[in-house]
N, C-alpha and C positions, 0 to 999 in steps of 0.2 A: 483376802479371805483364804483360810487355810484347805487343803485337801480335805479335811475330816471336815467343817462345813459343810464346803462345797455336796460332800457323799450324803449329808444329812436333809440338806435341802433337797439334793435331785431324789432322794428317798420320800423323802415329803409331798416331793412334787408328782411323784410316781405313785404314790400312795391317794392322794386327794386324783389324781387322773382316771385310777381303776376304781374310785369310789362311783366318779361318775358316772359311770356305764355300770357298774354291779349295780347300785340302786336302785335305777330306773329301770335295768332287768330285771330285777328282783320282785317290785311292787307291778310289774306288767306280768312276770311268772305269775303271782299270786293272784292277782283279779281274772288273769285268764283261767286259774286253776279253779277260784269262787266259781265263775260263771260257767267251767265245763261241769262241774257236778252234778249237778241237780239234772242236766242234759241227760248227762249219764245213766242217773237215775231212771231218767224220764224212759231214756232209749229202751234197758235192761227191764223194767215193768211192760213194755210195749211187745219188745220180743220175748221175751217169757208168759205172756197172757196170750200172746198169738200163739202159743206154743201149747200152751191147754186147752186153747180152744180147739187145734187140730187133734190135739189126744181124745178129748170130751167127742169129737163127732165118731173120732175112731171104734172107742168103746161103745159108742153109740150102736152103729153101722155092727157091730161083731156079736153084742149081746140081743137087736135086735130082734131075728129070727127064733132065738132060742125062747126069750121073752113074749115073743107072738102065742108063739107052741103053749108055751105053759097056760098063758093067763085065758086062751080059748079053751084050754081042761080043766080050768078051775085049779088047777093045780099048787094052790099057795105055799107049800114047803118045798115042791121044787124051787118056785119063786125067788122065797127067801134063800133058799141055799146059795143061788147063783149069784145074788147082789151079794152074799158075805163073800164069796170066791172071788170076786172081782174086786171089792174094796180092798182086799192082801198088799193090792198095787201103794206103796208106802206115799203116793200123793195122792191118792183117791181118798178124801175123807171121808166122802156118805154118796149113799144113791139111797133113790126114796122110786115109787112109781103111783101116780094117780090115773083114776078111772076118767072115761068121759064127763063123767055128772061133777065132774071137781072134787073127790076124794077120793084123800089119801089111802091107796090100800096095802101098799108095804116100802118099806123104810129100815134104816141097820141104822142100830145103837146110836149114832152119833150125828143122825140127820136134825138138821136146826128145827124147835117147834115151832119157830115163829116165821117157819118158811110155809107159804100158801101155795096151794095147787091154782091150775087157769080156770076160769070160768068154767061154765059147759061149752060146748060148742068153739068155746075162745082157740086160737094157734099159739103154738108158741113163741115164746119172745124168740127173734132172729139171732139176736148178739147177747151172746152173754153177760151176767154182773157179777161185781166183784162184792162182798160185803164183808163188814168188822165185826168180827165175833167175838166172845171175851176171850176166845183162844186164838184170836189174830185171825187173819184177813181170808177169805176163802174167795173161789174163784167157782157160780152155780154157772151148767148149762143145760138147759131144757129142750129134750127131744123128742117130737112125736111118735107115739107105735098105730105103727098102720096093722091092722087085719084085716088079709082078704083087700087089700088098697083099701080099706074104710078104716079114717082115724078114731083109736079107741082108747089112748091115753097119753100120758107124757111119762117121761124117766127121767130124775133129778141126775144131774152128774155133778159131784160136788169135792175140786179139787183144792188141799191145802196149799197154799202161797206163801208161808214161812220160809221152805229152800231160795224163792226168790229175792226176800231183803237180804238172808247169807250171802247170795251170792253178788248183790250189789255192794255188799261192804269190804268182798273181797274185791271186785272191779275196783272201787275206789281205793282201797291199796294201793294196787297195782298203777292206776295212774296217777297218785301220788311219788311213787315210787320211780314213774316215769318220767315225771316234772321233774325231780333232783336230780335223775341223770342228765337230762337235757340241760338243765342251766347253770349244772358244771361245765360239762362241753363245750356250751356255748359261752357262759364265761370264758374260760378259758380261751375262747379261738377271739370271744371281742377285746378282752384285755389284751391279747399280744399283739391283734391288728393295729389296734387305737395306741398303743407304744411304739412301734412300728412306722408307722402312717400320719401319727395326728398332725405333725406339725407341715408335712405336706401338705396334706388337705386342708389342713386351713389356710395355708397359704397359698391354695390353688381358689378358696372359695373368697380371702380377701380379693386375690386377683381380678377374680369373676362379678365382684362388686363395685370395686374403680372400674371397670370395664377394660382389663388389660389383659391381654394375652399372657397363655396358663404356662408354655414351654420356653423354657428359657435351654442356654447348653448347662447341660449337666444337673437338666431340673429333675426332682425327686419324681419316683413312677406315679403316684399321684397326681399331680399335674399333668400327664400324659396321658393319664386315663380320662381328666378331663377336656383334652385340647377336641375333641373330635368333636364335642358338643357343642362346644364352644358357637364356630360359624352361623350351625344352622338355630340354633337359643337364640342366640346375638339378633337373627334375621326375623326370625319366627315376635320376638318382642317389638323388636323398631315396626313391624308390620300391624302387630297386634293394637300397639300405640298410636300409628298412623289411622288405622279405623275408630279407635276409640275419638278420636279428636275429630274424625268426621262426623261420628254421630254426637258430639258434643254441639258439634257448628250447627247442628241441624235442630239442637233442641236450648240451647243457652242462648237464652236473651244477653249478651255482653253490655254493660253499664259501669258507672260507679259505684253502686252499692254492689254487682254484683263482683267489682272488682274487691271491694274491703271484704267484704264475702268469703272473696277467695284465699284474701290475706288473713285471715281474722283463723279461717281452716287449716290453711295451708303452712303459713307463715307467723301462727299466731304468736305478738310479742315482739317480733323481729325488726331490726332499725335495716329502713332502706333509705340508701344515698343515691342519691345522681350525679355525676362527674361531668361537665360541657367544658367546653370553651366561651363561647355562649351564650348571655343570660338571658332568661324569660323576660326582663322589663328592665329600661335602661333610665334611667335618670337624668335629665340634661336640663341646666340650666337656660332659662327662655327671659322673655322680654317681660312675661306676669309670674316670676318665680319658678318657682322648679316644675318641669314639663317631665312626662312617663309616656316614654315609647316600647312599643314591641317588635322585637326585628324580625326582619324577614325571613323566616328561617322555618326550615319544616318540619328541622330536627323541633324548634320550642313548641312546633305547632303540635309535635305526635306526644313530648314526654311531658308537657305541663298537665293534659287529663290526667296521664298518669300520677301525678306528685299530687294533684288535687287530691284523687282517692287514697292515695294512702298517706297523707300529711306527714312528708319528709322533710328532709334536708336536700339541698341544689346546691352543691359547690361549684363555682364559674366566676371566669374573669371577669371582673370588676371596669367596664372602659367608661361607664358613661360620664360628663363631665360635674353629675350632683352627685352619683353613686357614695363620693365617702361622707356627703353630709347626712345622710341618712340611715347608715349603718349606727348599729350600736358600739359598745367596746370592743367585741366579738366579732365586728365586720357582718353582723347581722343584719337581717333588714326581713321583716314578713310578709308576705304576698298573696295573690294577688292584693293592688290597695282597696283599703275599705271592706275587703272580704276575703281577709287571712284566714289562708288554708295550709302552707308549708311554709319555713323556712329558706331563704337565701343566704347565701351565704358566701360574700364577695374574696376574690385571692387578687391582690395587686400587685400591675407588670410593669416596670420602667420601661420607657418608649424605645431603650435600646433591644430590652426583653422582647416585648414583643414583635418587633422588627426581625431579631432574629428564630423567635421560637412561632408566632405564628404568617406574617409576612412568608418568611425566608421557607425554611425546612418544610410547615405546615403546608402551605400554599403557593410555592415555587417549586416543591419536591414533592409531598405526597400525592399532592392535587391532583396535578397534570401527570402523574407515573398512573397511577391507579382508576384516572377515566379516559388516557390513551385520545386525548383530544388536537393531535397533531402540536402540541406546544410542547417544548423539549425543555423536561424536568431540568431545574439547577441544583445542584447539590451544595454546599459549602460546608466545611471542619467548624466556624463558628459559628453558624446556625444551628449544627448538630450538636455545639453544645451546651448552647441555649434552651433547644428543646430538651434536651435530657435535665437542664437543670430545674426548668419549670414543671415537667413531669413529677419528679423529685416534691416539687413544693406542694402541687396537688396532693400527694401522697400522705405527704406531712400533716396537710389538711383535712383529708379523709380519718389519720390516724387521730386526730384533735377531736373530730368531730363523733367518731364511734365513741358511743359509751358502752358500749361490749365487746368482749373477743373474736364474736363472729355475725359481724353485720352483713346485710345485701347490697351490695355497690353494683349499681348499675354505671358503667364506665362509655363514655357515648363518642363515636366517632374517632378522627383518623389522627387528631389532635393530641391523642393522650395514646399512643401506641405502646408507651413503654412503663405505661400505668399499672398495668397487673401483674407484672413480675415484681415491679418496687412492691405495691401493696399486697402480693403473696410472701415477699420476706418478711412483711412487717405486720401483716396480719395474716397467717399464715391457715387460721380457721375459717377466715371470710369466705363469702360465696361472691364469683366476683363475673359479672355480667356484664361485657362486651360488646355493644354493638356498634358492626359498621358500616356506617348510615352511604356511605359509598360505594361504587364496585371495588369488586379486587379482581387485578388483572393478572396473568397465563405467568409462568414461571418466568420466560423469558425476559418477560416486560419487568417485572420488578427485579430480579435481578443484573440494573439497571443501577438502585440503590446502594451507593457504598457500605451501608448500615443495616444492611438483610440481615443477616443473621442474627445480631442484636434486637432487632424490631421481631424479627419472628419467635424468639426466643420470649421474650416480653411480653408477648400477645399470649402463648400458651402458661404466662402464669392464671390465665380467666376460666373458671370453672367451666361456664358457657362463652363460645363465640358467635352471635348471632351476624348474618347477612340477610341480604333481602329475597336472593332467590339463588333456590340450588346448584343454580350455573356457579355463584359467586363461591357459595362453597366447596365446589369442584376443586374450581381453581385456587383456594385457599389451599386444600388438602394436597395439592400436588405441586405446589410452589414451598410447604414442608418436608415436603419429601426429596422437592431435588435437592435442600439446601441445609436441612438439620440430619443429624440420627435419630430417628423417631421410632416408634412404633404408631403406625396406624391403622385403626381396625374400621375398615370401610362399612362394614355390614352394621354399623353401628354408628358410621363418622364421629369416631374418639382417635386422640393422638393423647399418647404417653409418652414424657418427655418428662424429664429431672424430679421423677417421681409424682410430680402433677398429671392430671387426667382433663383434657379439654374436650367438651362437646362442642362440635361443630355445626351449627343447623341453621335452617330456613327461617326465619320468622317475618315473614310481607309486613311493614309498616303502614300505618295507615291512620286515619282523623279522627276526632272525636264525634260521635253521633246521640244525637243531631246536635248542629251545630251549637253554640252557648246563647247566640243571638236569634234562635229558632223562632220561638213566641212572638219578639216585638220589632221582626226585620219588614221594610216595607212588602209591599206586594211587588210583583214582577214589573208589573204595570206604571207602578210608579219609580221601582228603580231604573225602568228604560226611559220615561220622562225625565231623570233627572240626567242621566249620562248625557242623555242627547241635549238638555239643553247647557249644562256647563261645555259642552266639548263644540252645540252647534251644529249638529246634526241633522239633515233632514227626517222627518219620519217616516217617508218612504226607503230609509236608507237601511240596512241592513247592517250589521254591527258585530265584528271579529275582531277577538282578545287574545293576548299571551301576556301569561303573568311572569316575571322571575325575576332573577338577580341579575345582574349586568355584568354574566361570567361567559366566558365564551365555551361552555359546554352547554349549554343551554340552546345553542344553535339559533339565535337571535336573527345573524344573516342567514343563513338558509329559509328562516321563514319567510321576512322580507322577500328574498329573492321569488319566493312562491307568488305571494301578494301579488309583484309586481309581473309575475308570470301568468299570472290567473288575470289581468286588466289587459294582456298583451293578449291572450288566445280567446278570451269573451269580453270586447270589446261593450258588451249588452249592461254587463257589471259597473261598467264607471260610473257612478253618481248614484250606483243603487248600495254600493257598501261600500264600506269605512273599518279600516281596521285602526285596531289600539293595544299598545305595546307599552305595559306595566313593567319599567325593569328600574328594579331599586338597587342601589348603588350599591357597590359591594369591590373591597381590596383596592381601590380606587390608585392607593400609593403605588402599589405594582404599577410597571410597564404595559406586561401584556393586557388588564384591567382599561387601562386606558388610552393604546392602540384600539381595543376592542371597542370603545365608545364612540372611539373619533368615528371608525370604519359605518357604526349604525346609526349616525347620525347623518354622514355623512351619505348612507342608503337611501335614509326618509325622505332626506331634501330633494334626492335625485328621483325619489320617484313619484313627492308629492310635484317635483316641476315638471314632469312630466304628464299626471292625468289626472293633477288638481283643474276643475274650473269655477270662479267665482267665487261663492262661498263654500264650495263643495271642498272637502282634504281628504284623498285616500286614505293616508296614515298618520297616525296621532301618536307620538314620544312621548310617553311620561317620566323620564328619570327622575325619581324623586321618592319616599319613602310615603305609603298609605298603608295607615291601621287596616287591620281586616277585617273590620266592620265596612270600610271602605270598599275593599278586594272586593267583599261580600256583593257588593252593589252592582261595581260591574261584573261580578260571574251572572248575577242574575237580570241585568241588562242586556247580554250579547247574545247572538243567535249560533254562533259557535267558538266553540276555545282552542285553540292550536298549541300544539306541544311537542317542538323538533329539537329535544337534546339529543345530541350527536352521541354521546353515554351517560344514564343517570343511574341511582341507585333504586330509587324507586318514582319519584317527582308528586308529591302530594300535591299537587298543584289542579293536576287531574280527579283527585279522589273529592278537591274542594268545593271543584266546580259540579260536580255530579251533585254533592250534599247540597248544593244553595240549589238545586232546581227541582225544589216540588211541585212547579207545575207539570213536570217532564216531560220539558221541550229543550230544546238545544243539542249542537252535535260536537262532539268532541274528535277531534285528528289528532292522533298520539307517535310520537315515534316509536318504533320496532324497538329502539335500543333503551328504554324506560324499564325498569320493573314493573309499573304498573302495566305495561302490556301485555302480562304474562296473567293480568286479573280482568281487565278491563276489555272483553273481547269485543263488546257490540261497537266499541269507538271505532274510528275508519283509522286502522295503524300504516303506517306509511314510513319508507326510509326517507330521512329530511336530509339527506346528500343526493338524493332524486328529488330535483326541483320541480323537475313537469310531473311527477308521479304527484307530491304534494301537491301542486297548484289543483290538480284532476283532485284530487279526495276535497279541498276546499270547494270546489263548486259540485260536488254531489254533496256537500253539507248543508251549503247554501240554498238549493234546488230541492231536499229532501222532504219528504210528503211530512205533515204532522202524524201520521196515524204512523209510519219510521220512526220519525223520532221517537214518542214515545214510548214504541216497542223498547227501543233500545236502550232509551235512558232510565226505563223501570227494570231493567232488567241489571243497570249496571250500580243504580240505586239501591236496589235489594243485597247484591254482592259489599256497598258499602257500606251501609249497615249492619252484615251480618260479621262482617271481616273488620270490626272497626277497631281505633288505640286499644281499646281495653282489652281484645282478644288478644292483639298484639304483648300488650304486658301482662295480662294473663297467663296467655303459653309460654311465657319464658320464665314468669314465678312459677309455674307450677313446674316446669324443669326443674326449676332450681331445688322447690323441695324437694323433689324427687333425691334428687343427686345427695342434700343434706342429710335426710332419713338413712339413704345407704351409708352415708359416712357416717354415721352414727352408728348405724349396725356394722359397719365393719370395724370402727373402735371396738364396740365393745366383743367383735370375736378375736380382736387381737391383741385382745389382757392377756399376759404371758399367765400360762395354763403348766 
């Protein structure tokens, strides 16, 4: 483009700039100038009628006397003299004077006839009136004549009001004349400003919309005029938002309708994905044709309500051994069976694939780095490139699956960590929502990982990062910091990094309520008959559950150790309880997986041979895989649930067994180090590395009065119903619109102007 161009355009663009602001000065000049007139008016007839009426009393008050004098001599050509002498006054148009009986006895030339005297006896009117005459507008005031203090008549004063519309049309001049000056001036000083300034300030207010900090070196004074506000705005809204979401809690029934609800408001139109590892229901080949399982996993427990309500799409690997006879072309498959509500949609791993990308890197490295469970992370170069390749693939798949440029990926857990930088190059409008269904641990600790930098870099391609509790985003936020160059704006928890904007935030995970199996699950009564008689039970026996995977963060042996600690200091116990220990297989090919099984096997035996007798078994091993239809039975068979992970993210496992007990009985022992026991106050929290402290919270569970328990379990009942999935996916769509609305608004202020 040549110089002469270039001068045309920036002429053009300088011309359409000052359009903007002269315009809308313009038409704001002139509606304010409509609306002060008639004010004006109003003001100028107010002060000028005040003005005749102080004259009228004046004249009043001065011809009084003389007027007494005369009219007690009968005197009528004095009379009249004096009212002509007085009328000279060039606004006095007429004086008239009547007697007490109500007439008229003298008047000059131009007193109106159709003006009446007061009654007999009547006062005069207090305030004067204005009337239209054919010679335009007159202003009468009527004043009494006392003689001797006895009233004996009234005297018209009757002043012309034509100098006053002159002088209001001279006012209006004048502030017309005032209007042009001003919004030359003022043009003048907004056109030079807004030439000056504009493109600062606007890129201090896109700034101010990504939520990034306004001062950069060498940033234009604009920006610097905004930075000061910036903290305390920043603060004053995250706070402002934090209350609104509590009176939300307090008034929002959370459901599935009123999740589509929120989608339908918030999100309406909008395609949302879900990223696992994973899947909601696995396919495997069985002895009467193809069998449907659901894994043990909290993560499908928390995000399938969610997919229910908003009938998406589930991208997730594909392991079970029917999984590809049942897909479509597409690797499709529709779910739940028999009552298709979303979309599956399988990605396949070769057994080297997953070995190194979930085995290896996922669950040798991320695992045990990020729950700090005394097992010493493995790293390996081909695992690490395994998982980046299967990342990759997810990506690809996400990018197949959007049928728009800017869909909602919800991206889950620790498995896909370098998922939202791939899918922010390649959908770069996406909104892309991160949760990390684990802890994240203290800078130290993970930088540990050979591939930090990479990984953290990757994680803030996600619009939102969700964790389960503030702790974890602490330490998210400052494991960024030792490790990238960032900008992070604490008062807000955003990190600005390679032009992207990541919110960082709390959002407690939690189950669906009530449960699916609400309506037609047995009674208590008969689900503790049936535990006890499959397992053998006496029925005087009292009955302690832990549910999990067969992972050693889960603190397996430490609870055991309790058990067995609690039959050694109340020896009263033996044959009156029975504990039962639900752990489903999980990573099994790993080592540590199964060291860890031999070791709690190897527990049971030693402590059922020690204070088993007869028929009686302390403790009962289930390694084996139960629907949660099944779980469901024993939550609501046992008299309390133990839960001593050594570190978890949150452990739905807690929030499950509160939901299955409507009668509300039973007592829950949680570990300190849970997320859920940052919600779940009334359970007995205990650190499960203190064996005698745990054994002591099991026997005040056991011992505890019924009118206890159910203080406590109505109280943690109430918290998990109010706090349930849906609020969970709730508050992090309605984040998300949030965030999409402001990038929209900041697109469109930053159309080149």
């Amino acid at each position: 483009m040549n110089p002469q161009s270039e001068k045309k355009i920036q002429s053009f663009r300088s011309l359409r700039l000052t359009l903007r602001f002269i315009i809308p000065l313009v038409v704001a000049m002139t509606i304010l100038a409509f609306a002060l007139l008639p004010l004006v008016d109003k003001l100028t007839l107010h002060w000028f009628t005040r003005d005749l009426d102080i004259r009228s009393q004046l004249i009043a008050n001065t011809t009084h006397e003389t007027l007494s004098e005369f009219w007690e001599q009968g005197n009528t050509a004095r009379m009249n003299a004096l009212m002509r002498r007085v009328i000279q006054d060039e606004r006095l148009f007429a004086m008239g004077f009547c007697d007490g009986q109500g007439k008229l006895l003298y008047r000059t030339p131009k007193f109106p006839g159709d003006l009446a005297c007061p009654p007999p006896n009547a006062e005069a009117p207090e305030k004067p009136s204005v009337l239209k005459l054919p010679s335009g507008m007159v202003h009468v005031a009527v004043k009494p004549v006392l003689i001797a203090g006895i009233p004996s008549g009234h005297l018209f004063l009757i002043h012309d009001m034509s100098f006053i519309e002159s002088r209001s049309a001279d006012t209006r001049k004048y502030i017309v004349f005032l209007f042009v000056i001003l919004f030359l001036v003022i043009s003048f000083i907004t056109v030079l400003v807004a030439h000056l300034s504009w493109r600062g300030w606007m890129s201090g207010v896109r700034s101010l919309l990504r939520g990034e900090s306004l001062v950069k070196p060498f940033a234009k004074a604009a920006n610097s005029e905004l930075q000061p506000l910036m903290g305390d705005l920043r603060s004053l809204l995250r706070t402002i938002d934090a209350e609104k979401r509590l009176a939300d809690d307090a008034t929002i029934s959370w459901s599935p309708d009123k999740l589509r609800e929120l989608l339908y408001k918030q999100l309406a139109g909008e395609q949302i994905l879900v990223v696992s590892n994973r899947e909601p229901y696995i396919h495997t080949k069985g002895k009467e044709g193809i069998e449907i399982q659901r894994p043990a996993s909290g993560l499908v427990t928390a995000v399938e309500p969610v997919m229910k309500a908003c009938s998406g799409t589930w991208i997730a690997h594909g392991g079970g051994t029917a999984d590809r006879e049942v897909v479509d072309k597409n690797d499709h498959v529709s779910i739940p069976p028999g009552q298709p509500k979303y979309t599956l949609r399988r990605i396949w791993l070769s057994r080297e694939e997953e070995k190194g990308y979930y085995y290896g890197f996922a669950n040798e490295g991320l695992w045990p780095l990020c729950h700090i469970a005394h097992v010493r992370p493995i790293f390996r170069t081909s695992d690490w490139k395994h998982y980046v390749n299967i990342n990759q693939r997810f990506a690809y798949a996400v990018v197949k699956e959007a049928n728009r440029e800017d869909p909602v990926v919800l991206v889950q857990d620790y498995h896909f960590a370098l998922l939202p930088g791939m899918l922010r190059k390649m959908l770069p409008k996406s909104t892309i929502i991160t949760f990390w269904h684990i802890p994240w641990p203290n800078p130290e600790s993970f930088g540990i990982c050979p591939w930090r930098e990479e990984i953290l870099q990757a994680m803030l391609g996600s619009t939102i990062l969700g964790f389960h509790t503030p702790f974890h985003c602490k330490n998210f936020l400052e494991t960024v910091d030792r490790y990238l160059e960032t900008r992070i704006e604490h008062a807000s928890s955003t990190i600005s990094h390679g032009g992207n904007l990541t919110l960082v935030e709390a959002y407690p995970i939690s189950i669906q309520w009530p449960p699916p199996w609400q309506d037609n699950q047995p009674s208590v009564a008969e689900c503790r008959a049936e535990i006890r008689k499959l397992l053998k039970i006496d029925d005087n026996c009292l009955i302690g559950l832990g549910v999990d995977r067969m992972d050693y963060t889960k603190g397996i042996l430490e609870r055991l150790r309790a058990v067995e600690n609690l039959f050694e200091n109340h020896p009263e116990m033996v044959g009156r309880f029975s504990f039962v220990q639900i752990a489903a297989p999980s990573r099994s090919v790993l080592e540590e997986y199964q060291a860890l099984e031999s070791r709690v096997r190897s527990l049971v035996t030693h402590i059922n041979q020690r204070f088993a007798s007869g028929a009686y078994q302390p403790v009962y091993l289930r390694v084996e895989h139960h629907e949660p239809e099944d779980v469901n039975r024993y939550y609501r068979a046992a008299d309390v649930c133990m839960l001593t992970s050594l570190h978890d993210g949150m452990n739905l496992v807690a929030k499950e067994y509160i939901a299955s007990r409507d009668d509300e009985r039973g007592v829950l022992v949680l570990s300190q180090f849970t997320g859920a026991a940052h919600e779940l106050y009334e359970a007995l929290i205990v650190n499960p590395y203190h064996i005698e402290q745990t054994a002591d919270a099991l026997f005040q569970a056991l011992t505890m009065p019924d009118f206890e328990q159910r203080e406590r379990m109505r109280s943690m009942r109430s918290m998990v119903r109010d706090f349930n999935v849906y609020r969970w996916a709730g508050r992090m769509l309605i984040d998300a619109s949030k965030i999409r609305q402001r990038e929209k608004l900041a697109a469109r202020i930053g159309i080149e102007t």
